[in-house]
N, C-alpha and C positions, 0 to 999 in steps of 0.2 A: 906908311912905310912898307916898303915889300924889304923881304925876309928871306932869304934862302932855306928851303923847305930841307928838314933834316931827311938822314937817308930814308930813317923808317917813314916820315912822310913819304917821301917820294917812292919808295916799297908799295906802302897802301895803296898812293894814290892810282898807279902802276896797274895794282891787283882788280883795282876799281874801275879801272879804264877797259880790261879785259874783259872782265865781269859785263857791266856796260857794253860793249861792243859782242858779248856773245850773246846778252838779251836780245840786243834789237836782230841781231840776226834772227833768235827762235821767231820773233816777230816774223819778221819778213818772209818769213820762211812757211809762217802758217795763212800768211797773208796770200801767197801766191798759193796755197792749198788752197785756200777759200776760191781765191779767182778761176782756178782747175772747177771746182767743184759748182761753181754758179752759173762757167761758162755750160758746162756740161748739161747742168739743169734749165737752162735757156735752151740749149739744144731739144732736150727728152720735153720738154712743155711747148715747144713751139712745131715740133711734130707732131704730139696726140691734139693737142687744140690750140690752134692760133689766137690768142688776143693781145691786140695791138698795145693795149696798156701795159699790158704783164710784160713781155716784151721790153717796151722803151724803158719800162723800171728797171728790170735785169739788166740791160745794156747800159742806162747810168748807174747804178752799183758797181758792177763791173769795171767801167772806169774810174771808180771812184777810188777803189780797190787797187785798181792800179796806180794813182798817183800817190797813195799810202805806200805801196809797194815802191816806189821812186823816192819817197821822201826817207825813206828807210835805208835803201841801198843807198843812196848819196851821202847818207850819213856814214854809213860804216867806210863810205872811200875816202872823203873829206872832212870828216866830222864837225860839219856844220850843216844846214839844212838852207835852201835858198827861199827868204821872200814871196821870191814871184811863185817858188810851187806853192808854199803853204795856202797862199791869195786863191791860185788856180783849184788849189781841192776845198776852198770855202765857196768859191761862186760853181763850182759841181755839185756840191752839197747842195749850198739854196736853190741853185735851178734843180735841182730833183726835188726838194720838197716844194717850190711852188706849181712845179709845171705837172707834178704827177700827184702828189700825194695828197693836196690840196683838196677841198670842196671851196671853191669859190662863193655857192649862197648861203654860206654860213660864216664867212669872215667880214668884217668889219674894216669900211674903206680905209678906218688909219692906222689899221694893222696892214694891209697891201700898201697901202704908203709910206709904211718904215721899211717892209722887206724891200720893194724898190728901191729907197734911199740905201740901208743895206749893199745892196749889189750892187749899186751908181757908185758907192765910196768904194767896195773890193776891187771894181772895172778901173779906178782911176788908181789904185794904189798898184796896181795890173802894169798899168799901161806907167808908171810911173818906174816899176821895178822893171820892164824890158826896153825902158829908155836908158837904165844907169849903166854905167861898164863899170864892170867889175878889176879891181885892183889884178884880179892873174890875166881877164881878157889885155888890159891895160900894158903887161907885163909883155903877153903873147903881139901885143901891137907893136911895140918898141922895138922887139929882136924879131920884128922880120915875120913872125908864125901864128901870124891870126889876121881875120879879116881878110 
C-alpha cells in the first residue's frame, strides 16, 4: 500500500535529496581535479621519459576518470544513472587491468577464461543497452524532436 508521505517526511526526504545531490557534486568535483591532475602528470612524465606502458596506463585512468565524471554529472541532471555507461566504465576497467596491469605467465588459463567470459557478457549487455530506446528518446520520436 503506498501512503502519502507526511510533511515532515517529505521535509526530510527534501533535505536528503539536497544533501545527496551536494555529495555527488563534491564528487565530481574532485573527480575532475584528479583528471586536471593525472592529465598534467601524463604530460610532465612523458617529457622527462617516454614509456609506452606508463603512458597507455595514464591515458586509460584518465578515461576512466572521465566516464565516473559522466556518471556523476548525469546523475545530478536526471537523477538516474544510465546502464550503458555503468557497462562502458566496467569493460574500461577490465580492459585496463587485463591489457596493462596483467603479467600473463603468472595467470592461470581459467582465470583468462572467466575475465574473457566477463567482458563477452558486459559487450553484450553493451550492445544490448544501445539497441533499447529509451522511454524520453521514445517521447522525443513521437513529437517530431529526435532521431
Amino acid at each position: 500500500m503506498n501512503r502519502e508521505p507526511s510533511p515532515v517526511e517529505g521535509i526530510v526526504m527534501n533535505w536528503l535529496s539536497v544533501l545527496f545531490d551536494l555529495v555527488v557534486i563534491t564528487l565530481g568535483t574532485l573527480t575532475m581535479g584528479y583528471v586536471i591532475y593525472l592529465t598534467w602528470r601524463l604530460f610532465r612524465t612523458s617529457i622527462e621519459h617516454f614509456d609506452v606502458e606508463l603512458v597507455l596506463h595514464q591515458i586509460v585512468l584518465i578515461i576512466i576518470f572521465l566516464e565516473i565524471f559522466e556518471l556523476l554529472a548525469m546523475y545530478v541532471k536526471e537523477h538516474h544513472v544510465s546502464m550503458r555507461n555503468v557497462v562502458e566504465l566496467g569493460v574500461l576497467a577490465m580492459v585496463r587491468k587485463i591489457v596493462i596491469t596483467l603479467d600473463y605467465s603468472k595467470i592461470e588459463w581459467t582465470t583468462l577464461l572467466g575475465m574473457a567470459s566477463l567482458i563477452l557478457v558486459m559487450g553484450w549487455i553493451y550492445v544490448q543497452e544501445r539497441r533499447r530506446i529509451t522511454q524520453h528518446e521514445e517521447f522525443l520520436i513521437e513529437h517530431g524532436k529526435g532521431r
